[in-house]
N, CA, C and O atoms as a GROMACS GRO file, in nm:
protein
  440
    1UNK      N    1  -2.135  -3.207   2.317
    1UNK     CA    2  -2.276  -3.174   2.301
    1UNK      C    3  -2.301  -3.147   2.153
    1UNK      O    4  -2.232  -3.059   2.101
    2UNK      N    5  -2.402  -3.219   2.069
    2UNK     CA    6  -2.419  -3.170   1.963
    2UNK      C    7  -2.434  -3.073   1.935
    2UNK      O    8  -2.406  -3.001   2.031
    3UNK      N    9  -2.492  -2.971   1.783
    3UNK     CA   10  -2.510  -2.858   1.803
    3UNK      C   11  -2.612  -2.801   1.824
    3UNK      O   12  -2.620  -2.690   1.877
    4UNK      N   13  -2.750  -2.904   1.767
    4UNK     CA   14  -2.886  -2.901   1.841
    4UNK      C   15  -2.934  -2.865   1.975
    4UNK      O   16  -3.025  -2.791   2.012
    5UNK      N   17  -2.860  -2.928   2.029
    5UNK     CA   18  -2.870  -2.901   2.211
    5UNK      C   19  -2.797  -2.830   2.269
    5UNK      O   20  -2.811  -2.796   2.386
    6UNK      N   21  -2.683  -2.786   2.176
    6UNK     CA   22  -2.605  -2.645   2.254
    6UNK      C   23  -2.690  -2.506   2.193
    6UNK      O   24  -2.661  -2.398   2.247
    7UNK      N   25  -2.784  -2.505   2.092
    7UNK     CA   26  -2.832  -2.399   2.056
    7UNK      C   27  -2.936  -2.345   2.122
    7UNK      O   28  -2.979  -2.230   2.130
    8UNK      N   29  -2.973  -2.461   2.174
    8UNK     CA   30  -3.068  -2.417   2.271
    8UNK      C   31  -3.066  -2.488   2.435
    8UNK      O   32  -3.155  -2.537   2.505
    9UNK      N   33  -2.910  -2.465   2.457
    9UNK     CA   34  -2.910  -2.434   2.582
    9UNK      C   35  -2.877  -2.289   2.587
    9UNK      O   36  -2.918  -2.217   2.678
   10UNK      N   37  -2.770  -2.228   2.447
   10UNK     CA   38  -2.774  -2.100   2.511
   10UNK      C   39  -2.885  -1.983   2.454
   10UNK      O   40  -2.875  -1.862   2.474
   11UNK      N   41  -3.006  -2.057   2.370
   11UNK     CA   42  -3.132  -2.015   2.397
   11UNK      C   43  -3.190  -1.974   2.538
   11UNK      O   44  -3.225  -1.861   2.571
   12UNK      N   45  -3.195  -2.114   2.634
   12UNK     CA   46  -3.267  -2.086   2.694
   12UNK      C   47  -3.212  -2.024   2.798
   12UNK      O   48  -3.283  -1.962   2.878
   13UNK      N   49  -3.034  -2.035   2.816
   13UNK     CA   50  -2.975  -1.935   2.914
   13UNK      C   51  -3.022  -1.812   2.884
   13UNK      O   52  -3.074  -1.738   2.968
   14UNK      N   53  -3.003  -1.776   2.733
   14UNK     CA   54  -3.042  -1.640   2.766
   14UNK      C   55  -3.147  -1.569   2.795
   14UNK      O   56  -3.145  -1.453   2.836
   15UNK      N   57  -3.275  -1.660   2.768
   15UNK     CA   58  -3.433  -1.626   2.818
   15UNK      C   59  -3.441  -1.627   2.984
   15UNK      O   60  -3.536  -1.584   3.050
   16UNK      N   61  -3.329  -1.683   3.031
   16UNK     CA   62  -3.327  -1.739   3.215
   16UNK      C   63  -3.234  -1.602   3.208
   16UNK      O   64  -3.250  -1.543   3.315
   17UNK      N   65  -3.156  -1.539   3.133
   17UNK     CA   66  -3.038  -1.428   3.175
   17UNK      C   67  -3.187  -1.289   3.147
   17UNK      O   68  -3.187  -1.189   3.218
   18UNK      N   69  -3.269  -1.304   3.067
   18UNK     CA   70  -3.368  -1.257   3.062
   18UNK      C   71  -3.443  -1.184   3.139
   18UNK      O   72  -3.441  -1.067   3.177
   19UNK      N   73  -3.516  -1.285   3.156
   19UNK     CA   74  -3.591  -1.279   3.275
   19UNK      C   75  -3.553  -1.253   3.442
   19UNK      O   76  -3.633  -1.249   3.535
   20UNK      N   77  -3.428  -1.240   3.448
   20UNK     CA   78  -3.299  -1.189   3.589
   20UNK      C   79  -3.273  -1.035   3.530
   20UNK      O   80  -3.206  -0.953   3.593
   21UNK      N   81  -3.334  -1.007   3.404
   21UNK     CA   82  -3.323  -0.830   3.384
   21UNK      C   83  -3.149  -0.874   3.348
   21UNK      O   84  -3.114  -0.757   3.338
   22UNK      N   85  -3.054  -0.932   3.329
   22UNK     CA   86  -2.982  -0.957   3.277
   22UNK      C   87  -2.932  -0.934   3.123
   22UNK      O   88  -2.850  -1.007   3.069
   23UNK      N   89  -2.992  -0.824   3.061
   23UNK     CA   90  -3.022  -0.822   2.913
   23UNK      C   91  -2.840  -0.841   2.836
   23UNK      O   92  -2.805  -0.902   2.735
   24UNK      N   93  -2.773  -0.773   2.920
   24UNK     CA   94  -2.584  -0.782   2.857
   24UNK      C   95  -2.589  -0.898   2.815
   24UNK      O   96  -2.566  -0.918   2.696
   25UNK      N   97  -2.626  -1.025   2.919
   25UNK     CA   98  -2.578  -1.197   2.882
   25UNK      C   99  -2.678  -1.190   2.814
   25UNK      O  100  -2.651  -1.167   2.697
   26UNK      N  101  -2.808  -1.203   2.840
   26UNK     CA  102  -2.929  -1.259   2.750
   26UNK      C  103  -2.897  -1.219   2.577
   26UNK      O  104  -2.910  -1.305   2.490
   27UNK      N  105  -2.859  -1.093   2.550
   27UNK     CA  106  -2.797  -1.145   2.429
   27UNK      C  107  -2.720  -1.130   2.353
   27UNK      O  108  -2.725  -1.106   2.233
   28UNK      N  109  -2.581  -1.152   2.472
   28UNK     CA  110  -2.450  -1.207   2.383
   28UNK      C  111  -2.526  -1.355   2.375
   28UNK      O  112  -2.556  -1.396   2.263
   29UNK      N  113  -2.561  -1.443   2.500
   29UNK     CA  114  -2.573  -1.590   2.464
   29UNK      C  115  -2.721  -1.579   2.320
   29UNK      O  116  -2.718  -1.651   2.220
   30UNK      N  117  -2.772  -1.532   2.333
   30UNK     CA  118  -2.844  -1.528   2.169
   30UNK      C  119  -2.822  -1.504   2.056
   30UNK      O  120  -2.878  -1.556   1.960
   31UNK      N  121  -2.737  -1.421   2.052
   31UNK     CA  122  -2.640  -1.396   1.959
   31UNK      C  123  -2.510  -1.490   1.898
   31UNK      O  124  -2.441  -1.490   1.796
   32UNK      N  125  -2.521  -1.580   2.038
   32UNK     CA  126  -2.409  -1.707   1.984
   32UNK      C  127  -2.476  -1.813   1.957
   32UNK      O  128  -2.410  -1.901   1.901
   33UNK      N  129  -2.637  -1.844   1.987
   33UNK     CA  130  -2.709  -1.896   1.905
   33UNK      C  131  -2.790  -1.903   1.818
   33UNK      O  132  -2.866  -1.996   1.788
   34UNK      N  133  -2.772  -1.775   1.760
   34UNK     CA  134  -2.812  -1.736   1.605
   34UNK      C  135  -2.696  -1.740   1.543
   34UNK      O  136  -2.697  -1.756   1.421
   35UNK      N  137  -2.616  -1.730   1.589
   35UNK     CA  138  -2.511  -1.743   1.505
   35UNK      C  139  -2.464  -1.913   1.445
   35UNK      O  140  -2.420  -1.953   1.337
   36UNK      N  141  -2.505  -1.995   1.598
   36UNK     CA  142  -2.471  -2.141   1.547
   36UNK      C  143  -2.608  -2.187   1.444
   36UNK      O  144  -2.600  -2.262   1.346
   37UNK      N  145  -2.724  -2.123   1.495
   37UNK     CA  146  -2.858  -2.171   1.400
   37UNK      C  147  -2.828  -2.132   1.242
   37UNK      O  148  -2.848  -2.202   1.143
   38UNK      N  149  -2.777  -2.005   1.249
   38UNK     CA  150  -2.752  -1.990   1.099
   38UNK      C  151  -2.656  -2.042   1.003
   38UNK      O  152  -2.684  -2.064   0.885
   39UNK      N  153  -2.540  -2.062   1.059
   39UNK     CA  154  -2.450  -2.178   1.005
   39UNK      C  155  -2.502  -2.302   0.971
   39UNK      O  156  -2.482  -2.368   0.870
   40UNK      N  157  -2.588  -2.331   1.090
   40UNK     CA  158  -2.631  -2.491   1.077
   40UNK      C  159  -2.748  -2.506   0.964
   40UNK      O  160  -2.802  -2.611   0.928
   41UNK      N  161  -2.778  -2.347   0.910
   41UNK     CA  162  -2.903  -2.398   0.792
   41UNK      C  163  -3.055  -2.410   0.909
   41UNK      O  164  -3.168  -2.409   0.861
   42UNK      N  165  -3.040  -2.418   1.007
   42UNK     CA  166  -3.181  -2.449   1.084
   42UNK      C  167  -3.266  -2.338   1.097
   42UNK      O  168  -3.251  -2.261   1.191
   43UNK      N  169  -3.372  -2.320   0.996
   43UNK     CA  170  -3.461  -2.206   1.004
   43UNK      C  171  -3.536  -2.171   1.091
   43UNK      O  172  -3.577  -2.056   1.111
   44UNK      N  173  -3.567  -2.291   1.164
   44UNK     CA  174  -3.634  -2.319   1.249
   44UNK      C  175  -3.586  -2.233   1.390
   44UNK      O  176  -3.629  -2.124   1.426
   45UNK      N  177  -3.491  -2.314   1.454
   45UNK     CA  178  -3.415  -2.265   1.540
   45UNK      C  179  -3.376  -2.113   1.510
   45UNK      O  180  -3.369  -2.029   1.600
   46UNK      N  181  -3.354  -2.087   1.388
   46UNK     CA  182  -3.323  -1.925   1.371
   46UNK      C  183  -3.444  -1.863   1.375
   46UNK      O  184  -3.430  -1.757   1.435
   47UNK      N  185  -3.562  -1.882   1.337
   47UNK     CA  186  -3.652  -1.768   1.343
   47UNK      C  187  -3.703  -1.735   1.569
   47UNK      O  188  -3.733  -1.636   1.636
   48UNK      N  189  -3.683  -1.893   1.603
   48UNK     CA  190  -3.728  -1.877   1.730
   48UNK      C  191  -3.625  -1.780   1.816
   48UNK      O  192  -3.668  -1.693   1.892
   49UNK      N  193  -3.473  -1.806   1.796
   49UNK     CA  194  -3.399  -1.722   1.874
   49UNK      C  195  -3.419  -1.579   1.809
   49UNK      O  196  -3.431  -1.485   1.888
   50UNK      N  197  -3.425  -1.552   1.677
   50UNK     CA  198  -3.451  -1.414   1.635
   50UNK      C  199  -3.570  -1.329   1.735
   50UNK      O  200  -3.561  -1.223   1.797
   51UNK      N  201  -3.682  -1.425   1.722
   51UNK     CA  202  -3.759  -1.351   1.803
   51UNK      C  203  -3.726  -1.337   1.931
   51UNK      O  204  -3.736  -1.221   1.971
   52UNK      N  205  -3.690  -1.416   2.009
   52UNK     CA  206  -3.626  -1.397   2.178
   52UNK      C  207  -3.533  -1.284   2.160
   52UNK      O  208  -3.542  -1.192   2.241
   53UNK      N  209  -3.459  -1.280   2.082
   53UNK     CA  210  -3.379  -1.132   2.070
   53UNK      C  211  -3.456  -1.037   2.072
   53UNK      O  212  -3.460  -0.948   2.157
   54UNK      N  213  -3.517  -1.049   1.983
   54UNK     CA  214  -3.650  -0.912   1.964
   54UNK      C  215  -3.674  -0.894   2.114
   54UNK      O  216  -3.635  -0.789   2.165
   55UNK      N  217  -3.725  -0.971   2.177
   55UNK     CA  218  -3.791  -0.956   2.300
   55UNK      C  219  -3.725  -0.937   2.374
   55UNK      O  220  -3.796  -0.902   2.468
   56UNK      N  221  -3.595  -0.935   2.413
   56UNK     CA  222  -3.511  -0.846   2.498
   56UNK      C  223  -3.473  -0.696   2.461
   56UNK      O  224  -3.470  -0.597   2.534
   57UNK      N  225  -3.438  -0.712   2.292
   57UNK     CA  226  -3.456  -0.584   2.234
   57UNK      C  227  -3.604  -0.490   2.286
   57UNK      O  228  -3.595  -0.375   2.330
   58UNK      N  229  -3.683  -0.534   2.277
   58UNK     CA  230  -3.804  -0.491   2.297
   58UNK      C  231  -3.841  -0.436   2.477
   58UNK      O  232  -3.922  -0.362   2.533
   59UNK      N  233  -3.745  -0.511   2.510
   59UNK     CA  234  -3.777  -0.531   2.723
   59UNK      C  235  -3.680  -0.357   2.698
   59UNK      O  236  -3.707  -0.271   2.782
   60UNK      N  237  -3.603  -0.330   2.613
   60UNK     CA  238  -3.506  -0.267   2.658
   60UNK      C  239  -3.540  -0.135   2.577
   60UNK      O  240  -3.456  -0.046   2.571
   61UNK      N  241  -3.656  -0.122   2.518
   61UNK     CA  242  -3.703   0.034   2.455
   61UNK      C  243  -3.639  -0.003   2.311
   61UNK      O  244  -3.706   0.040   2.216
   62UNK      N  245  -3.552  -0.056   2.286
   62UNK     CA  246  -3.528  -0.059   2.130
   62UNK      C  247  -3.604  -0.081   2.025
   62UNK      O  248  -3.547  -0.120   1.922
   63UNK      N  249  -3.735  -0.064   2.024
   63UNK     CA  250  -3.854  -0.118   1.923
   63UNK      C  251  -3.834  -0.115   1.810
   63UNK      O  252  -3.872  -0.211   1.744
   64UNK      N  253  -3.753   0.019   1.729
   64UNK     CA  254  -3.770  -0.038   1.588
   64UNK      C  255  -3.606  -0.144   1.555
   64UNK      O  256  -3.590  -0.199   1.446
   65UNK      N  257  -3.517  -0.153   1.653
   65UNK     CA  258  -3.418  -0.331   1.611
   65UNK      C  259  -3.527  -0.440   1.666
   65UNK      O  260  -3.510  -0.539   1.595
   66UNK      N  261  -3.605  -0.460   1.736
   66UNK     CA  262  -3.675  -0.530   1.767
   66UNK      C  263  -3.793  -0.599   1.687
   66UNK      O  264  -3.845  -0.711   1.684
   67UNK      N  265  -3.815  -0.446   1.608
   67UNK     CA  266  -3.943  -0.492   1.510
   67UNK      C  267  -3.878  -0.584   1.394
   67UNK      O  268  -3.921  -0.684   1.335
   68UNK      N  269  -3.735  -0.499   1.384
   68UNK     CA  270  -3.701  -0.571   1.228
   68UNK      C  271  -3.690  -0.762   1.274
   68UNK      O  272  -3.742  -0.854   1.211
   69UNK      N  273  -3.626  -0.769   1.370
   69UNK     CA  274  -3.561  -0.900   1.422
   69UNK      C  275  -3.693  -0.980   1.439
   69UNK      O  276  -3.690  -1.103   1.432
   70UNK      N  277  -3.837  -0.895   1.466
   70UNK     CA  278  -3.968  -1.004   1.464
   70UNK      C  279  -3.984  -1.020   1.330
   70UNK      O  280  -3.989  -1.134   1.282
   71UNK      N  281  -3.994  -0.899   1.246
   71UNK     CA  282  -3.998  -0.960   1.032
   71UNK      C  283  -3.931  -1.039   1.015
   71UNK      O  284  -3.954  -1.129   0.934
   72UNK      N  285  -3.848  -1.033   1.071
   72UNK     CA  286  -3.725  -1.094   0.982
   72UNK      C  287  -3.753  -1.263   1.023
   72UNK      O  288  -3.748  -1.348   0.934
   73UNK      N  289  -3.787  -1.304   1.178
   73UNK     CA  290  -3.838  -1.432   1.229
   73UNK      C  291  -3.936  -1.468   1.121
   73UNK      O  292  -3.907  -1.547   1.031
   74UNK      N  293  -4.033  -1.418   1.129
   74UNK     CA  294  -4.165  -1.425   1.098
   74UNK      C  295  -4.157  -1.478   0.942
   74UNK      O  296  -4.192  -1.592   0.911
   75UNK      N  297  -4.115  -1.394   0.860
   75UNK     CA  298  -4.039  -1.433   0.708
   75UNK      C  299  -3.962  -1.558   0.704
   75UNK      O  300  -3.974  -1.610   0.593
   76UNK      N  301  -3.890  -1.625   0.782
   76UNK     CA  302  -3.864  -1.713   0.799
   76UNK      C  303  -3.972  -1.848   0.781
   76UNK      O  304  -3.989  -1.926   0.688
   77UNK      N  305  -4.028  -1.838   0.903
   77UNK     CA  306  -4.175  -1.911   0.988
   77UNK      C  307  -4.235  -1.889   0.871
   77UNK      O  308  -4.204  -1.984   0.798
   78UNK      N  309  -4.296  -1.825   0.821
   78UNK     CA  310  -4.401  -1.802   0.720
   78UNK      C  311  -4.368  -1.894   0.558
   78UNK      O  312  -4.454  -1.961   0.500
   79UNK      N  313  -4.255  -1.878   0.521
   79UNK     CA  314  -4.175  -1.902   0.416
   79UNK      C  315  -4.166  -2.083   0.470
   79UNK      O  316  -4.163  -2.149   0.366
   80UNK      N  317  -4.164  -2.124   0.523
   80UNK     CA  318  -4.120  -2.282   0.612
   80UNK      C  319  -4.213  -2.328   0.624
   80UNK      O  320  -4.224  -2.434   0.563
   81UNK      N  321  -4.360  -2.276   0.720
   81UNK     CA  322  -4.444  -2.336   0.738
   81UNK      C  323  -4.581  -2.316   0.734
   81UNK      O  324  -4.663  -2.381   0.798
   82UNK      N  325  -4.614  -2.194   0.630
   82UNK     CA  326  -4.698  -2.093   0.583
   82UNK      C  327  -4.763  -2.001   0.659
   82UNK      O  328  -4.851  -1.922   0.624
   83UNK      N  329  -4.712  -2.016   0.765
   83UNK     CA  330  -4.765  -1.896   0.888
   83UNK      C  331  -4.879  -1.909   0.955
   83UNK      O  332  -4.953  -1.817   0.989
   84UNK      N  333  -4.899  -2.061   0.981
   84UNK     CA  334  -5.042  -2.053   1.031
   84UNK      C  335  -5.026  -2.178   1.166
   84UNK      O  336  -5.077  -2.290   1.169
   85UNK      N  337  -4.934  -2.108   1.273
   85UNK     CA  338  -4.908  -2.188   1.374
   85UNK      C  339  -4.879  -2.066   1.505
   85UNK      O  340  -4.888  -1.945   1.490
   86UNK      N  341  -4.853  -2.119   1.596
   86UNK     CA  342  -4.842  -2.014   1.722
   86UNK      C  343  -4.756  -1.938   1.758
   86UNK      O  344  -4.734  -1.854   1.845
   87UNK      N  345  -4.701  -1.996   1.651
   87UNK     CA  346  -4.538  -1.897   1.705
   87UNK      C  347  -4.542  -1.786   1.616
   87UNK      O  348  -4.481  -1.690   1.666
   88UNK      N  349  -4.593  -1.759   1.498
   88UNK     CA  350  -4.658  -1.674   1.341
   88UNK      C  351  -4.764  -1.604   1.460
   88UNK      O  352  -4.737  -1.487   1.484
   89UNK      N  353  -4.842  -1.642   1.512
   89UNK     CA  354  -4.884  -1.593   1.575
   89UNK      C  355  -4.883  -1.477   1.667
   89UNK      O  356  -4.926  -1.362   1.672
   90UNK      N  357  -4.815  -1.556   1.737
   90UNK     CA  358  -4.715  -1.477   1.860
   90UNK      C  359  -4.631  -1.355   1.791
   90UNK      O  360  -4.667  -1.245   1.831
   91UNK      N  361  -4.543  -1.355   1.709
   91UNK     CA  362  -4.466  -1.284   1.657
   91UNK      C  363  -4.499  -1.197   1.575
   91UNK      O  364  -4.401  -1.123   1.562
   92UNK      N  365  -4.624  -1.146   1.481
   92UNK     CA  366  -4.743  -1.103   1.486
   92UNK      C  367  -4.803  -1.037   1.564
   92UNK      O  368  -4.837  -0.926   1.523
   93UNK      N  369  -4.830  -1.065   1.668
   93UNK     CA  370  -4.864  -0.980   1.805
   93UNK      C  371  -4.755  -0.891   1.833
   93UNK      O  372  -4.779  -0.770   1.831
   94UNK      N  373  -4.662  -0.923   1.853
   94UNK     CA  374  -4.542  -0.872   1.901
   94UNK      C  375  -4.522  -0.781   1.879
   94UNK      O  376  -4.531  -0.692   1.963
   95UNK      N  377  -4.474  -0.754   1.714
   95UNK     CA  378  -4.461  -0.686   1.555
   95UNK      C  379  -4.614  -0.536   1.619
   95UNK      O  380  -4.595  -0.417   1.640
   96UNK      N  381  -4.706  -0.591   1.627
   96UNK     CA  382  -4.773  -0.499   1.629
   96UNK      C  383  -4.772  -0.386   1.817
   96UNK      O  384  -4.804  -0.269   1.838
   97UNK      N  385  -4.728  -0.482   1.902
   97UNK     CA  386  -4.713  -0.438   2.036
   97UNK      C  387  -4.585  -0.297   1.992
   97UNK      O  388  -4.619  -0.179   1.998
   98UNK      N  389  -4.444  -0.340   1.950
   98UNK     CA  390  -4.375  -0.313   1.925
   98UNK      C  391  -4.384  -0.160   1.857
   98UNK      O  392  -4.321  -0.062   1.898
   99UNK      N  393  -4.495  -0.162   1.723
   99UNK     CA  394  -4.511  -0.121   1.660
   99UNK      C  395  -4.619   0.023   1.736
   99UNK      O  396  -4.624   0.134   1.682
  100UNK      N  397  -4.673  -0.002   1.828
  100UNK     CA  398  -4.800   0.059   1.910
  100UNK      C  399  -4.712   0.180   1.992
  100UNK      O  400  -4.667   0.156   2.104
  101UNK      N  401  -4.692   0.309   1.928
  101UNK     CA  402  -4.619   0.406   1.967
  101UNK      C  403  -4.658   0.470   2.171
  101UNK      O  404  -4.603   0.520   2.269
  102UNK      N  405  -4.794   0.417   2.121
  102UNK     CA  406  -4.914   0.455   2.268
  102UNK      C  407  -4.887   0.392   2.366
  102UNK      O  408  -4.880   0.444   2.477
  103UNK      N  409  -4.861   0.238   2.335
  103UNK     CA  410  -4.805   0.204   2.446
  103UNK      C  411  -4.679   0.200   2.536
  103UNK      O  412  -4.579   0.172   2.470
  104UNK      N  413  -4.653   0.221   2.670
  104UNK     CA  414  -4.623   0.234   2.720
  104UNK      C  415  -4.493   0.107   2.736
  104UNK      O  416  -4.374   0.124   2.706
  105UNK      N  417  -4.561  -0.034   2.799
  105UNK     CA  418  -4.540  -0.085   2.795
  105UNK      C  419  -4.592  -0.258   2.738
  105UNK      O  420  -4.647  -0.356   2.789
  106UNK      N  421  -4.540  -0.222   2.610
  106UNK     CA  422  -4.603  -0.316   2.548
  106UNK      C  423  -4.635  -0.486   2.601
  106UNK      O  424  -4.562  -0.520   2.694
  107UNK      N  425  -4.719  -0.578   2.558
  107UNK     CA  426  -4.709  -0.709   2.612
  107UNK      C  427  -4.650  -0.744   2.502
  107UNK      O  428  -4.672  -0.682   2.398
  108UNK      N  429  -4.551  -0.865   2.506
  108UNK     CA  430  -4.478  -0.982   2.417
  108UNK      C  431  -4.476  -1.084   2.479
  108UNK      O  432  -4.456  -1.104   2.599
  109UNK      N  433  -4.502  -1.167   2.380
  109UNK     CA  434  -4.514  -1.299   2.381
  109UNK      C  435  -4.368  -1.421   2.344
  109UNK      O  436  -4.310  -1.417   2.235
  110UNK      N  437  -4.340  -1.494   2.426
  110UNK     CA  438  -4.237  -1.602   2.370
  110UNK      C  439  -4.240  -1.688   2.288
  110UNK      O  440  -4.141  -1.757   2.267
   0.00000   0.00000   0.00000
């Protein structure tokens, strides 16, 4: 399997380990594909799994590792493609859900 398509199979395992409340797998397997995105130079692929981390970070009360892991996406995205697409968007929202001490349970976006 190239490394394109193994990065985001264990992307999307871990959004499927996710969403099963599974957070242990959801992100070791994200963590092994940030790890292959960042080797590989793919900013791309790294800012998207950064944020899916966030968002398990985030499912799991950890808000401020969560917030940094949405900057840190977002700086990416922004720096690449000037920040004016849906995923800048999304992650943006997030950043501020995250950030919203009041809420309870914040909404995030993928």
């Amino acid at each position: 399997m190239c490394a394109a398509k193994e990065i985001g199979a264990l992307n999307t395992q871990g959004m499927q380990a996710m969403g099963r409340g599974d957070y242990m797998n959801a992100e070791f397997m994200l963590h092994q594909a940030l790890r292959k995105a960042t080797a590989l130079g793919a900013e791309g692929y790294t800012a998207k799994i950064q944020n899916n981390l966030a968002l398990i970070l985030a499912a799991q009360g950890k808000h401020p590792e969560a917030a940094r892991l949405f900057r840190a996406a977002l700086d990416v995205l922004e720096r690449k493609t000037g920040g004016n697409n849906r995923l800048c968007e999304s992650i943006r929202n997030n950043i501020e859900a995250v950030g919203d001490a009041a809420s309870a349970s914040p909404r995030l976006a993928a």
